[in-house]
N, CA, C and O atoms as a Tinker XYZ file with bonds, in Angstrom:
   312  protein
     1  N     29.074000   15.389000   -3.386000    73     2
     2  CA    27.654000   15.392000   -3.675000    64     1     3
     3  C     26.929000   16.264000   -2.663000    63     2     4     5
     4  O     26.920000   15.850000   -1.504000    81     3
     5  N     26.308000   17.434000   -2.943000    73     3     6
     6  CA    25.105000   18.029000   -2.135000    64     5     7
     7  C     24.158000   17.545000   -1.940000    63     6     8     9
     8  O     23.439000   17.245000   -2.892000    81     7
     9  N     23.781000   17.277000   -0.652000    73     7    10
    10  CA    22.364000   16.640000   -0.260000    64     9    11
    11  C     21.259000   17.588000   -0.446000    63    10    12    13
    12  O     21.469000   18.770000   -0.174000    81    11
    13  N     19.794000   17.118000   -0.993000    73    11    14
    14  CA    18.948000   18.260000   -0.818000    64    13    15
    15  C     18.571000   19.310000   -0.043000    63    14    16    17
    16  O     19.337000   18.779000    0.761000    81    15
    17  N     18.335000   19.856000    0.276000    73    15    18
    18  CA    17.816000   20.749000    1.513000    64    17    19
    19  C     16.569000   19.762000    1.889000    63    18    20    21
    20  O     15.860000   19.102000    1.130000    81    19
    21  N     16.539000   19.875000    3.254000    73    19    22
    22  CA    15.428000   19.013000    4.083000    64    21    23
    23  C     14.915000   19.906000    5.215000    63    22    24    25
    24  O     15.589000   20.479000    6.071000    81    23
    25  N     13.253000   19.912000    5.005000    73    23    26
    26  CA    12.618000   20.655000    6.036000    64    25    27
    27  C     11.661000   19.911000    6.800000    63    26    28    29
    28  O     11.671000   18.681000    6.749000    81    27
    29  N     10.691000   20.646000    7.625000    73    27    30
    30  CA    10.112000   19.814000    8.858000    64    29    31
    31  C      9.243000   19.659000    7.456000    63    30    32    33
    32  O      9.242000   20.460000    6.521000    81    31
    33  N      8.410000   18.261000    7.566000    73    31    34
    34  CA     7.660000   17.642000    7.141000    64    33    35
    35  C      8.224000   16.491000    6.318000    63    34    36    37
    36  O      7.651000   15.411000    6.178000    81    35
    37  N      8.919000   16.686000    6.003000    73    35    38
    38  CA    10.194000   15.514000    4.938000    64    37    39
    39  C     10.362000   14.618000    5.592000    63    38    40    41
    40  O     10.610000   14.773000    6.787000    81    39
    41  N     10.239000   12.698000    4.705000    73    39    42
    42  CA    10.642000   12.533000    5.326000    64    41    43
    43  C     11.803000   11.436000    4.953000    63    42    44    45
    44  O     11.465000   10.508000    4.219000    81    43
    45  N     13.262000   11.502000    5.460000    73    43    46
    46  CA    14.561000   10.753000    5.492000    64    45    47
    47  C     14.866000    9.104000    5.565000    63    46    48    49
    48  O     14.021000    8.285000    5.926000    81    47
    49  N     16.016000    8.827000    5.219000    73    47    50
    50  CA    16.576000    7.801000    5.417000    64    49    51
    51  C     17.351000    7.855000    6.590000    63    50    52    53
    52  O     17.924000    8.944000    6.555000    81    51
    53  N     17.685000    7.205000    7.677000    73    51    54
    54  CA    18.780000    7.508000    8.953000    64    53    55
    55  C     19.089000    6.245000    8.577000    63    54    56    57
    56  O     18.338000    5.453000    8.007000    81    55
    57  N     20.490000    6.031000    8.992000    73    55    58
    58  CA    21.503000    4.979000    8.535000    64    57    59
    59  C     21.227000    3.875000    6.675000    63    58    60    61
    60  O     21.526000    4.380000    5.593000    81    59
    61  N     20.771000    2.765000    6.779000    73    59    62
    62  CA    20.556000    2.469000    6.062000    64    61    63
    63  C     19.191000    2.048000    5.346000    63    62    64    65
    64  O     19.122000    1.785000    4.145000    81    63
    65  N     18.297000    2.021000    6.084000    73    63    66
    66  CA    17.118000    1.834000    6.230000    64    65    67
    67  C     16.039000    2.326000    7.110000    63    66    68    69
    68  O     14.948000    1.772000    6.980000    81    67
    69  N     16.131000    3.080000    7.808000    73    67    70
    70  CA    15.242000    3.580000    8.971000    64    69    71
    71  C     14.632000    5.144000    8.651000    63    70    72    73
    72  O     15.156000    6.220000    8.939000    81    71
    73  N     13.120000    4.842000    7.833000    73    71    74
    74  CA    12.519000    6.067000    7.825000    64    73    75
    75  C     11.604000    6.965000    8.676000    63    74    76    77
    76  O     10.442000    6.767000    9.032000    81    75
    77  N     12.436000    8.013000    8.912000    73    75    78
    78  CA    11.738000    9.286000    9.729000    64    77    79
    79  C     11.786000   10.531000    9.065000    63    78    80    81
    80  O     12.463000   11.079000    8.195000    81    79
    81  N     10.437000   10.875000   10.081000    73    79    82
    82  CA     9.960000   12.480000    9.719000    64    81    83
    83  C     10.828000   13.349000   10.577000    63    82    84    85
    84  O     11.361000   13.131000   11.665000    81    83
    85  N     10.824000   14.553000    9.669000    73    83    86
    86  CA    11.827000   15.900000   10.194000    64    85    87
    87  C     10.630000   16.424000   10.895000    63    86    88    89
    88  O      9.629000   16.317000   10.187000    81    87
    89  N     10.366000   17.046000   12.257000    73    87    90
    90  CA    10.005000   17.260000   13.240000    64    89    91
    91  C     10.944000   18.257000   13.231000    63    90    92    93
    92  O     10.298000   19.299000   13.345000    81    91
    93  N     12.451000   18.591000   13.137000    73    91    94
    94  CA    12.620000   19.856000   13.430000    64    93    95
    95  C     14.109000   19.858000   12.642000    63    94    96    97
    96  O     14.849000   18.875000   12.619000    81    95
    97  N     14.438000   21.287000   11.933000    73    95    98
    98  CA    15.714000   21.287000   11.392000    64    97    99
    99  C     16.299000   22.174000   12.148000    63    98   100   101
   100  O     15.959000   23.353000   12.061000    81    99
   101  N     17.502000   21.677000   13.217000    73    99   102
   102  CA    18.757000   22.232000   14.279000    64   101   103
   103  C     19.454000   23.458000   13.184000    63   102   104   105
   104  O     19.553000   24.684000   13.214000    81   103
   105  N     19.790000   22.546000   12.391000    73   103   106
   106  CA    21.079000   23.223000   11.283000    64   105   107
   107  C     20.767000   22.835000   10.244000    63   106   108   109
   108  O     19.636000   22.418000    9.998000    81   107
   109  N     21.867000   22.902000    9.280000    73   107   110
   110  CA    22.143000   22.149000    8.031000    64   109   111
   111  C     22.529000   20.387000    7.932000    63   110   112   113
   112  O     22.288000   19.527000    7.085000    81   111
   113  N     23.155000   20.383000    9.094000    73   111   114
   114  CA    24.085000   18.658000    9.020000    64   113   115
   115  C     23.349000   18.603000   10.604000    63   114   116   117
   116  O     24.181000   18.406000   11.490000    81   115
   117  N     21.982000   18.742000   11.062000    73   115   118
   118  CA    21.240000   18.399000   12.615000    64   117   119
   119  C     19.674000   18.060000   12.065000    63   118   120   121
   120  O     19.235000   18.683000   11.099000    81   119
   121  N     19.105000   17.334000   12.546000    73   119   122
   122  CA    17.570000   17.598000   12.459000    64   121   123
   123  C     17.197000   16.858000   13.919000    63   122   124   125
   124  O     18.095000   16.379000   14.611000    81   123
   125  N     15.996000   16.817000   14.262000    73   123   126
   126  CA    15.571000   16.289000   15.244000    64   125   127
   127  C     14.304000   15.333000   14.466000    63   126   128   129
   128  O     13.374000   15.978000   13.980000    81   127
   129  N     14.274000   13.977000   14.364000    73   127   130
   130  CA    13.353000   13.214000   13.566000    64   129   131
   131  C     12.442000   12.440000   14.896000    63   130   132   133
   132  O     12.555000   12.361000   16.119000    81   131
   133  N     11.343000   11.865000   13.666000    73   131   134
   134  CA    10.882000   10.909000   14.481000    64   133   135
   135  C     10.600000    9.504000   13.706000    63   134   136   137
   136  O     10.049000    9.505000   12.605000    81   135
   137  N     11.038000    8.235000   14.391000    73   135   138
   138  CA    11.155000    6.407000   13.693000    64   137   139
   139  C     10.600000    5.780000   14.657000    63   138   140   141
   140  O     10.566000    5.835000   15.886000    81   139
   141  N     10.121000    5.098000   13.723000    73   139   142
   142  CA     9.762000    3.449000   14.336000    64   141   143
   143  C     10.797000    2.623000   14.985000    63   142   144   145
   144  O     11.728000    2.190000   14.307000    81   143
   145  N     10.690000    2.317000   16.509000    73   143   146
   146  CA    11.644000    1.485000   16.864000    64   145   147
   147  C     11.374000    0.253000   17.135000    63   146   148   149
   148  O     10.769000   -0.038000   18.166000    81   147
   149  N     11.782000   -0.670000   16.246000    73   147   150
   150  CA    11.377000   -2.027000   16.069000    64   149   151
   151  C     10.057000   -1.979000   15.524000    63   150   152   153
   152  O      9.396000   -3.014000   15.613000    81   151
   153  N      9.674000   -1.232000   15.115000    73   151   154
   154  CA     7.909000   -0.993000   14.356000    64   153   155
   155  C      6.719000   -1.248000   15.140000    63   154   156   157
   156  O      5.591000   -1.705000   14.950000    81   155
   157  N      7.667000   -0.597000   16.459000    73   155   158
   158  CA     6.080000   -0.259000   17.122000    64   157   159
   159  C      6.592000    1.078000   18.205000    63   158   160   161
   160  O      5.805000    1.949000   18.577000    81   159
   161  N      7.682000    1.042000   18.505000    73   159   162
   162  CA     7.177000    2.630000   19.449000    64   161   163
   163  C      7.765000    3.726000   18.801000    63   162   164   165
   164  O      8.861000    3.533000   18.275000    81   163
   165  N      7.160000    5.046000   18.722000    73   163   166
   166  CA     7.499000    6.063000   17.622000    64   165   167
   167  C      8.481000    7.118000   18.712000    63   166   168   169
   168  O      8.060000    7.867000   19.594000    81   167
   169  N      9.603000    6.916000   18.378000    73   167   170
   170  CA    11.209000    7.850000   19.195000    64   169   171
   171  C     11.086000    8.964000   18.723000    63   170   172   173
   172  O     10.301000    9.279000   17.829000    81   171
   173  N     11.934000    9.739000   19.342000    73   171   174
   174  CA    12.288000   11.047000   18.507000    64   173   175
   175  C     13.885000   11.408000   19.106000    63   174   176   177
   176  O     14.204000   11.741000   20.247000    81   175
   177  N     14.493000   11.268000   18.251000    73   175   178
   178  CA    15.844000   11.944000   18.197000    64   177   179
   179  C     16.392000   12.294000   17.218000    63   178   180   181
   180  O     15.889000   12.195000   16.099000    81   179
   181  N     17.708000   12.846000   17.497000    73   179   182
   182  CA    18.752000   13.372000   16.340000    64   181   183
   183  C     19.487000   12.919000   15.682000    63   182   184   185
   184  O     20.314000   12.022000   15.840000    81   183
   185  N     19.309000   13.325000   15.155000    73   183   186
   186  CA    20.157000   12.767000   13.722000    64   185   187
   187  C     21.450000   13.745000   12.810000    63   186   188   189
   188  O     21.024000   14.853000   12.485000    81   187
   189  N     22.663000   13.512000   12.457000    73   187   190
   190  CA    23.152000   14.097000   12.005000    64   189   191
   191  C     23.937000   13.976000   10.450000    63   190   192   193
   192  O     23.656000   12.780000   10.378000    81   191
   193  N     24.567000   14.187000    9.357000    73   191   194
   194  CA    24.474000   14.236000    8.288000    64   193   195
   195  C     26.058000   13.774000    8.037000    63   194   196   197
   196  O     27.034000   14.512000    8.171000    81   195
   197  N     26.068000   12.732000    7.742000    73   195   198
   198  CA    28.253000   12.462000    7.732000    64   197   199
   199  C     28.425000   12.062000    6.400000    63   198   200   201
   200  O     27.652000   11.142000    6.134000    81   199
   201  N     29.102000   12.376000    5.504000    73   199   202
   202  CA    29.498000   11.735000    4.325000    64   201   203
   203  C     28.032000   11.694000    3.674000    63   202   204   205
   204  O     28.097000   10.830000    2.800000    81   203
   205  N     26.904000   12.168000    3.700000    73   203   206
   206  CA    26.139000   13.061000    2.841000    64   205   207
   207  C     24.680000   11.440000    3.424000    63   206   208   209
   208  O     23.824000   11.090000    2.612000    81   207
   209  N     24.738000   11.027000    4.318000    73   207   210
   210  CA    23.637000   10.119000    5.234000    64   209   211
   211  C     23.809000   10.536000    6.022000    63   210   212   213
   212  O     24.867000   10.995000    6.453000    81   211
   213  N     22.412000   10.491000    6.628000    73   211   214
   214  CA    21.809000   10.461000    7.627000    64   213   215
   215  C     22.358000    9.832000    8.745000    63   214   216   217
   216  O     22.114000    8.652000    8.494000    81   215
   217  N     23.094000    9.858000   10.094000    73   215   218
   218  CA    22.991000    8.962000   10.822000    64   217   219
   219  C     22.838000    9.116000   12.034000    63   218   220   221
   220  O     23.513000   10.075000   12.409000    81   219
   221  N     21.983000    8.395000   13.276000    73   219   222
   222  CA    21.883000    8.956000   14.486000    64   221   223
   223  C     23.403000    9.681000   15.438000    63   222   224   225
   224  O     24.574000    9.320000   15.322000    81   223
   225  N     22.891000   10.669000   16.258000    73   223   226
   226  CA    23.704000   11.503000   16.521000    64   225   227
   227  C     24.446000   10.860000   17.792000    63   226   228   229
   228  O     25.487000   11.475000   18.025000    81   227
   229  N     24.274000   10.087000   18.439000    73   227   230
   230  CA    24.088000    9.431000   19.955000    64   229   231
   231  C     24.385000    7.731000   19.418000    63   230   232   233
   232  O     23.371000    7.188000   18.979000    81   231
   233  N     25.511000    6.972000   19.418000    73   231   234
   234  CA    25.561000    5.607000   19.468000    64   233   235
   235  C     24.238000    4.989000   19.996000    63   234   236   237
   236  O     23.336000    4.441000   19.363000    81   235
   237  N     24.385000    5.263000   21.533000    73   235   238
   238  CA    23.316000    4.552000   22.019000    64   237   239
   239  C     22.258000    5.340000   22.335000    63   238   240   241
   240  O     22.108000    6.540000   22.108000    81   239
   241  N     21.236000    4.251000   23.101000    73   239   242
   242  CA    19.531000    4.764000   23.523000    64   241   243
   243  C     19.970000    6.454000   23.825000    63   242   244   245
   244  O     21.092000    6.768000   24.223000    81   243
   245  N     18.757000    7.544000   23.526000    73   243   246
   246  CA    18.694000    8.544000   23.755000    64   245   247
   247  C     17.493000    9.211000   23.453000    63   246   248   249
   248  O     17.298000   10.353000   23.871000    81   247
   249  N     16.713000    8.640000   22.805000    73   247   250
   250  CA    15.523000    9.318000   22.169000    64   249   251
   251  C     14.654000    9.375000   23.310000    63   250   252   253
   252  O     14.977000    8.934000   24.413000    81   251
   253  N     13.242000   10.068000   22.974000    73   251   254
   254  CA    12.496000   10.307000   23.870000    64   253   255
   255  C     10.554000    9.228000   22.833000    63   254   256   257
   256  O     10.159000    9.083000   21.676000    81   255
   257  N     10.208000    8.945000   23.811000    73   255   258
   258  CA     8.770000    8.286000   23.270000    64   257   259
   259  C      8.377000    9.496000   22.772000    63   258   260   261
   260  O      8.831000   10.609000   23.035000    81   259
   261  N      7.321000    9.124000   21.886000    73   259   262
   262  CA     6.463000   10.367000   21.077000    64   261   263
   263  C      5.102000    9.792000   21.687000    63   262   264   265
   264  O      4.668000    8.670000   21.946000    81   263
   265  N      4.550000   11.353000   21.812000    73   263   266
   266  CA     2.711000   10.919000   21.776000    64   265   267
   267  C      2.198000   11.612000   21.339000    63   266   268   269
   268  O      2.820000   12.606000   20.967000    81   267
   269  N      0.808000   11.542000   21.112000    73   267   270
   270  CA    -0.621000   11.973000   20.819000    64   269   271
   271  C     -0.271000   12.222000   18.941000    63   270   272   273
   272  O     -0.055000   11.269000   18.192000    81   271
   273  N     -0.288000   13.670000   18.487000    73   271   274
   274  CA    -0.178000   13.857000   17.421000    64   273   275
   275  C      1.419000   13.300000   16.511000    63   274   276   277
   276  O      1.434000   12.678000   15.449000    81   275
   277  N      2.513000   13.707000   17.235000    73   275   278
   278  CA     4.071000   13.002000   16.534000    64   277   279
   279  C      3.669000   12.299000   16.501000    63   278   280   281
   280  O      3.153000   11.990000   15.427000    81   279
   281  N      3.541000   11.384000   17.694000    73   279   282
   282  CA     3.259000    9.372000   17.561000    64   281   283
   283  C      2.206000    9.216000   16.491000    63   282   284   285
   284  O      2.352000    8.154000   15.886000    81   283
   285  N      1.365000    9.820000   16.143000    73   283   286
   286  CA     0.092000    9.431000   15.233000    64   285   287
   287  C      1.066000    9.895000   13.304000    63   286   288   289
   288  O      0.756000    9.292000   12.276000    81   287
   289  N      1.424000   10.266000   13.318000    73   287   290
   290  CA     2.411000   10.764000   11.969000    64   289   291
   291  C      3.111000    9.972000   11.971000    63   290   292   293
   292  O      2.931000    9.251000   10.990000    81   291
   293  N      4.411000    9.450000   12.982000    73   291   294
   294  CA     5.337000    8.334000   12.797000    64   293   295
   295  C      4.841000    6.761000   12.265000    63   294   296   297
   296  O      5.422000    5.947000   11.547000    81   295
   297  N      3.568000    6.721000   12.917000    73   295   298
   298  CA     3.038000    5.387000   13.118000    64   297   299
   299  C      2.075000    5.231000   11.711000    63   298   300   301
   300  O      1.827000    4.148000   11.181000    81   299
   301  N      1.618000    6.483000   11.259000    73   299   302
   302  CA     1.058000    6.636000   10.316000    64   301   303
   303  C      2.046000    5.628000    9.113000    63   302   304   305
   304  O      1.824000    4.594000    8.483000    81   303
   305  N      3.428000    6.770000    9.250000    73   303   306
   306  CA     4.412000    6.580000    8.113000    64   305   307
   307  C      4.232000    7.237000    6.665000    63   306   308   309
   308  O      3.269000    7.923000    6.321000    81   307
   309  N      5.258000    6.924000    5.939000    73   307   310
   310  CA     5.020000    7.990000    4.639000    64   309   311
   311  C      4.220000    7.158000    3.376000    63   310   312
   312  O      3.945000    7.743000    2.329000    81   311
């Protein structure tokens, strides 16, 4: 199955439930997103594409806090 093409403004599924905005496309199978963690602080990390999902790129903690305008889009939501 081909996944759509995905650009900055889109926004994804990461693992099974966790929606974020594309903030930046690395590659084809990379993006750099931004989610709600625990539904209140807005992260930003990577994400990568395995078996045609989304899934974070890094097991553990790695993201960075978002502010001012990202944080106001994440928190917004789609």
């Amino acid at each position: 199955m081909k996944t759509a093409k995905v650009e900055v403004g889109h926004w994804i599924i990461v693992g099974e439930s966790t929606n974020a905005y594309v903030f930046n496309v690395v590659s084809e199978n990379e993006l750099e997103v931004g989610y709600l963690q625990n539904n209140v602080k807005a992260i930003k990390e990577s994400v990568v594409l395995e078996n045609d999902k989304w899934k974070f790129k890094y097991s553990g903690p790695c993201g960075s806090y978002l502010r001012g305008n990202e944080e106001a889009i994440v928190k917004r939501g789609k």
